[in-house]
C-alpha positions in Angstrom: -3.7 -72.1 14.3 -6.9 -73.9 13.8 -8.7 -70.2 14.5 -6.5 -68.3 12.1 -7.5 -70.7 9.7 -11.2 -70.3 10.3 -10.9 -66.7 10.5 -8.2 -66.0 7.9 -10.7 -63.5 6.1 -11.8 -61.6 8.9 -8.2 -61.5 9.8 -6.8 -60.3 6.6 -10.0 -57.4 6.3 -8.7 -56.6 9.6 -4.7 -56.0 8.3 -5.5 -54.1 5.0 -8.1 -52.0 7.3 -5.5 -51.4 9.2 -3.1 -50.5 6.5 -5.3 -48.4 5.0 -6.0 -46.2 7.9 -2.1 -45.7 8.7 -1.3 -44.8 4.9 -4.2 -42.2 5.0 -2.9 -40.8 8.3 -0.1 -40.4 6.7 -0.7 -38.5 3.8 -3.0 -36.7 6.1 0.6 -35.7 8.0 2.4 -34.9 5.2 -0.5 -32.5 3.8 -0.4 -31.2 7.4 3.3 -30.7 7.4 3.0 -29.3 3.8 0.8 -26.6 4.5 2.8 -25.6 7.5 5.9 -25.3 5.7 4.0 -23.0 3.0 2.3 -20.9 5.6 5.9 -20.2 7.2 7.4 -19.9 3.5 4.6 -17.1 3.2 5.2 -15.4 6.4 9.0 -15.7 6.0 9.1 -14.5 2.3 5.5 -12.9 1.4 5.8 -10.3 4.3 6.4 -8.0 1.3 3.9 -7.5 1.3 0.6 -5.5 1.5 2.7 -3.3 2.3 4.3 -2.7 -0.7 1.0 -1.3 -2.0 0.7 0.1 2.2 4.1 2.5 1.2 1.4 4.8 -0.6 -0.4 4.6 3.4 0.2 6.9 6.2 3.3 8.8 6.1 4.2 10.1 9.6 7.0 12.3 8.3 9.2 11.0 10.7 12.0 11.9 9.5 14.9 11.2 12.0 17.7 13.0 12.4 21.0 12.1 10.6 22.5 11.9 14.1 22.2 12.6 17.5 23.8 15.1 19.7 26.7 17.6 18.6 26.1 15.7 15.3 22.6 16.5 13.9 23.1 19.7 12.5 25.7 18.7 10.1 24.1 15.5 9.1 21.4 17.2 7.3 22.8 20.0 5.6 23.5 18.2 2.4 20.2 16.3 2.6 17.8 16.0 -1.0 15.2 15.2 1.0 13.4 11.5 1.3 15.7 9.0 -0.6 12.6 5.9 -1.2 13.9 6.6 -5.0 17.0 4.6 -4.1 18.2 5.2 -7.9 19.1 9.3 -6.8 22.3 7.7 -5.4 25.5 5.7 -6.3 24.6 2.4 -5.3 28.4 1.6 -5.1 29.3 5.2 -4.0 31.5 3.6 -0.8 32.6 0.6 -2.4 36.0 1.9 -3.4 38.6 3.4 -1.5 38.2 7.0 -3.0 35.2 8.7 -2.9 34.6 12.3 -4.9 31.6 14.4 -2.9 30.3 18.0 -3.0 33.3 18.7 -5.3 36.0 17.1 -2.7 37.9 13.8 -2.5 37.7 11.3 0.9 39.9 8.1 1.4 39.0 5.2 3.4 40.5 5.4 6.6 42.6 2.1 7.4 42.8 2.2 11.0 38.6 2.9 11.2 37.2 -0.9 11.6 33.8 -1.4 10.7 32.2 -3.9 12.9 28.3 -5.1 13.0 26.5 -5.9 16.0 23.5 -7.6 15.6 20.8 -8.2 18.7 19.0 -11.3 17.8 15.9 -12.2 19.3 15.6 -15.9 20.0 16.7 -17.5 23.1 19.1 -20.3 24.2 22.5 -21.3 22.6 23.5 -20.0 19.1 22.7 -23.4 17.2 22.7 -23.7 13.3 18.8 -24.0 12.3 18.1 -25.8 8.8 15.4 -24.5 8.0 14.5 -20.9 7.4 12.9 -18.6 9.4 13.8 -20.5 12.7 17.4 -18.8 13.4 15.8 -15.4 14.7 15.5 -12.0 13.4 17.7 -8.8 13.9 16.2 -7.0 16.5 19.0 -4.7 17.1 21.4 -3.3 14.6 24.6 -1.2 15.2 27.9 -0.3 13.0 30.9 0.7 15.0 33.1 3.1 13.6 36.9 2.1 15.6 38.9 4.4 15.0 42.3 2.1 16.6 44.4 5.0 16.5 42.7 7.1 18.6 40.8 4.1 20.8 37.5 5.9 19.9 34.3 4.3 18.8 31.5 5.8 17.6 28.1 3.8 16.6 25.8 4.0 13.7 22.2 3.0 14.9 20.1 1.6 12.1 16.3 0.8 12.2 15.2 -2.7 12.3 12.7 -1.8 10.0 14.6 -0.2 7.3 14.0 -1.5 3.8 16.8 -2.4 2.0 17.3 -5.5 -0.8 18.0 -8.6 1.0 18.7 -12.2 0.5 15.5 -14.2 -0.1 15.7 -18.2 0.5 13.0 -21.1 0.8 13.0 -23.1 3.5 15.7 -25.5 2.3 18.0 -22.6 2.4 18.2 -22.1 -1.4 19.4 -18.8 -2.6 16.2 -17.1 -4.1 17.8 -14.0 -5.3 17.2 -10.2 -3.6 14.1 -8.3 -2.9 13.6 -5.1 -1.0 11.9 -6.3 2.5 12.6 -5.1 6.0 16.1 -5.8 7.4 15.6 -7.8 10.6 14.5 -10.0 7.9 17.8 -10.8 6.7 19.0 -12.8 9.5 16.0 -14.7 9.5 16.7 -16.4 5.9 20.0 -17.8 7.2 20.9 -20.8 9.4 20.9 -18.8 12.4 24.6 -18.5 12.5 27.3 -17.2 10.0 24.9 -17.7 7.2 22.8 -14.9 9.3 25.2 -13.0 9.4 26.9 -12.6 6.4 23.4 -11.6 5.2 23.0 -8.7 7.3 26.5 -7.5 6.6 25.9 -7.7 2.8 22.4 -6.0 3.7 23.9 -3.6 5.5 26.6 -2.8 3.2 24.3 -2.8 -0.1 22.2 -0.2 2.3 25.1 2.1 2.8 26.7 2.0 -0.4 28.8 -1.0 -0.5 30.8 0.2 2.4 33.1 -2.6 3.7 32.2 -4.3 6.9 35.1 -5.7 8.3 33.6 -7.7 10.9 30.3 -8.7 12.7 29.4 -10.0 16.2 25.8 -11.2 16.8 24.5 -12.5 20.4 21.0 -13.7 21.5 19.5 -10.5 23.6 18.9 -13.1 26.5 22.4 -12.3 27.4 21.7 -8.9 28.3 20.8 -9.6 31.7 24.4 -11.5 32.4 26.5 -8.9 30.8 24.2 -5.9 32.9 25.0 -8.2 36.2 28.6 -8.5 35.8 29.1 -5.3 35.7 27.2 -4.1 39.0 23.8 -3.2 36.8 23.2 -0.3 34.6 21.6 2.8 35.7 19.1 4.6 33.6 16.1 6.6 33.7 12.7 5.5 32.2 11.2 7.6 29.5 8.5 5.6 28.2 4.9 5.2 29.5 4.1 1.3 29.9 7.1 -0.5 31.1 5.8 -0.6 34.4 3.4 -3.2 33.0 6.7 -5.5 32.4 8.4 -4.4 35.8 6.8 -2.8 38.5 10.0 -0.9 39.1 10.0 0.9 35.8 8.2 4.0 35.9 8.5 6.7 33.8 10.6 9.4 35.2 12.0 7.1 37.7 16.1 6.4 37.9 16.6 2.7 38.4 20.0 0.7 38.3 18.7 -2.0 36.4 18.9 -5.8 37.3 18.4 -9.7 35.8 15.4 -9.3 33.6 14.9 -5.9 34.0 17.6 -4.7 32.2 16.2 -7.1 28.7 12.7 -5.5 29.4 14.3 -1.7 29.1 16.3 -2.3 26.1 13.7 -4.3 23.9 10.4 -2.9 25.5 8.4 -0.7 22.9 4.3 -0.6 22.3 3.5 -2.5 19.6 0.0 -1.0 19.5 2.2 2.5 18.7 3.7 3.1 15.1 7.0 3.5 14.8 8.1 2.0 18.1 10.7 0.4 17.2 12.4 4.1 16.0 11.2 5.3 19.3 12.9 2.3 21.0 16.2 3.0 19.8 16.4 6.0 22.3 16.7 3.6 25.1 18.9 1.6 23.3 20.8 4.7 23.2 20.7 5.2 26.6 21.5 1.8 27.8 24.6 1.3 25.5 26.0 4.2 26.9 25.4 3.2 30.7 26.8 0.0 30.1 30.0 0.9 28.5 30.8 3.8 31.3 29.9 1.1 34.1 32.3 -2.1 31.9 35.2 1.2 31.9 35.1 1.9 35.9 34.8 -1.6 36.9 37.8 -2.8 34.7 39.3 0.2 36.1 39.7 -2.5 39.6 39.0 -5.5 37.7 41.6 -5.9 34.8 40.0 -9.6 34.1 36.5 -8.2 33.3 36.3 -8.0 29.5 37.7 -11.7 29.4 34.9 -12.3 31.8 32.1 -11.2 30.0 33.5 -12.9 26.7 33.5 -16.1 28.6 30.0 -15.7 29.9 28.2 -15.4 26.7 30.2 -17.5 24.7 27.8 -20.1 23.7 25.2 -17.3 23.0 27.1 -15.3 20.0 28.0 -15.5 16.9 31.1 -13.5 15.3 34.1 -13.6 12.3 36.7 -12.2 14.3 39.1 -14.7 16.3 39.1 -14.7 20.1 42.2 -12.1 19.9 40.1 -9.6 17.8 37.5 -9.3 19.3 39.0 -9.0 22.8 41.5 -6.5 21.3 38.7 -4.2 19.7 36.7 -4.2 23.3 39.7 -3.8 25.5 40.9 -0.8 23.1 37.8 0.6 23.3 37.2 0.4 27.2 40.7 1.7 27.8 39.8 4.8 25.1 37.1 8.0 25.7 33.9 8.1 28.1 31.4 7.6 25.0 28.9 10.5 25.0 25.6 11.4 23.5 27.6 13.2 20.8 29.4 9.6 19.7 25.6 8.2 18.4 24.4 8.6 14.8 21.1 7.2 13.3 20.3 6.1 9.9 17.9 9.1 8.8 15.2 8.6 6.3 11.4 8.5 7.1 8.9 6.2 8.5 5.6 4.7 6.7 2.9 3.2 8.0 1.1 0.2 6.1 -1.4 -1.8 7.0 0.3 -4.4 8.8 4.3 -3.2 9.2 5.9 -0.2 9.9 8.6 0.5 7.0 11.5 3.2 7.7 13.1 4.4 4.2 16.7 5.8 4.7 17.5 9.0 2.9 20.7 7.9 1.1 21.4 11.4 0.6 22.0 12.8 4.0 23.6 9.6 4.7 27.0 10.5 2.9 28.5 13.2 5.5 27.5 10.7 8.3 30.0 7.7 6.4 32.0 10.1 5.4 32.7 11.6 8.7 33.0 8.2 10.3 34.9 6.5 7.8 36.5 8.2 5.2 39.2 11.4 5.9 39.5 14.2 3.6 42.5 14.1 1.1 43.8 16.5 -1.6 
């Protein structure tokens, strides 16, 4: 006591020293932590964008088809040509049950379930993320036409990259308003969970007219490798130069039954360096989506408990709307329907754009309409 006494001014330098370090490394955190938040506000929300000015960049006239297979030539008859004026079109054309086109009148068909399914890119369970930006983006989007009275299913392949009006938030998850940006953006200003989703389905739908989603599934694409296991592996052949950097195995113009990791690396590979490869991409997407569903129909053929199965495997990993019922309903329907074929594919048509740091893909509203209407709508007097 005696030396506190003697030193008490040293000592008490000493404690406001002390005190005066840990409040400036404090503020020095919270600066730190400030500037972070701002710089992933501005890469979350400000990707809009030199590119906006970048629309007037490169075109590469890549203007995809309206669909794929038996499909194509019909999709573009009644096409205006590139739709970026999005004003040429009825915003709300499919919001209703009756739509009047090219002087003829289509109803909504009932039994024909709408269903998104999103590929998100983020690994590990589907947990709920409170702030912004850390719930993953949509790296794969597909609509599912079911038609439940014929156990048919066609899909509707839309770019990742397609710009659309979205749902803007900060990092709090505060509504911002809308803003045209890329789509795999939409999921991103959610929680990473129904919030995500609901975005993309009101994305989606503002992008095709305001036609009614019924229902959306989305799953982490880490679960691609379980689903391609359980059901033997898928077997596909490569197309694209490069992949054998990712898997010795796949070389282009080789056939390989795809297995573990392998299968992930085929159906998310593309060249960055390359523009557009995330269009180009969506051929192997193709591919894949087809292989699988032929090799889930002949092994439940022997295996009646395999849809459960793969349900119950990547449980934890997806997100949906529908109860446990629907959902296994609408697969085993679908499994016990037609082999699906090249012809059973559409893609979103429009045109890409190259900017200076993000390719943009613009749909053509225009040729869009046959497409919806032939999936969803049926002709009426």
């Amino acid at each position: 006591m005696s030396w506190l006494r003697n030193h008490k001014h040293t000592v008490y330098r000493a404690a406001v020293g002390a005190a005066a370090i840990s409040l400036i490394c404090f503020i020095w955190a919270g600066v730190n932590l400030y500037r972070n938040r701002k710089l992933l506000e501005t890469e979350i929300a400000a990707r809009d964008y030199v590119g906006r000015g970048g629309s007037q960049g490169n075109s590469q006239g890549n203007n995809q088809g309206g669909s794929r297979g038996n499909n194509q030539e019909g999709s573009q008859g009644d096409s205006q040509g590139s739709s970026q004026d999005c004003g040429q079109w009825d915003t709300y054309l499919f919001g209703g049950d009756v739509v009047e086109y090219s002087g003829k009148r289509y109803r909504r068909s009932s039994y024909v379930k709408a269903i998104l399914c999103i590929g998100v890119d983020r690994s590990g369970e589907m947990t709920e993320k409170t702030t912004t930006g850390f719930g993953g983006q949509a790296d794969g989007v597909f609509l599912i036409a079911q038609d439940t009275a014929r156990n048919t299913i066609k899909i509707l392949m839309i770019p990742r990259d397609t710009m659309t009006d979205i749902t803007l938030t900060d990092l709090s998850g505060n509504e911002l308003g809308k803003d045209m940006q890329h789509l795999t953006l939409a999921y991103a200003y959610g929680d990473g969970r129904e919030k995500s989703c609901q975005y993309m389905a009101d994305a989606v739908s503002e992008l095709l007219g305001g036609l009614k989603i019924e229902w959306y599934l989305a799953a982490d694409t880490s679960v691609i490798p379980v689903l391609n296991d359980e059901v033997g592996g898928v077997t596909v052949t490569i197309e694209t130069d490069g992949m054998e950097n990712r898997d010795p195995a796949l070389v282009k113009g080789e056939t390989v039954t795809l297995k573990g990791k392998q299968a992930e690396v085929f159906v998310r590979y593309r060249d960055v360096n390359v523009d557009h490869s995330a269009l180009y991409r969506m051929d192997q997407q193709q591919q894949y989506i087809k292989g699988f569903f032929q090799a889930v129909q002949r092994h439940s053929a022997k295996d009646s408990g395999l849809v459960v199965r793969l349900f119950e495997r990547i449980q934890d990993y997806m997100v949906t709307n529908m109860t446990k019922d629907q959902y296994l309903k609408v697969a085993m329907d679908a499994v016990a329907g037609e082999k699906l074929g090249d012809e059973d594919f559409y893609t979103v048509p429009g045109e890409g754009v190259v900017t200076l740091r993000f390719d943009e893909f613009y749909a053509d509203r225009e040729a869009l309409i046959p497409i919806l209407l032939e999936l969803f709508y049926r002709e009426i007097e």
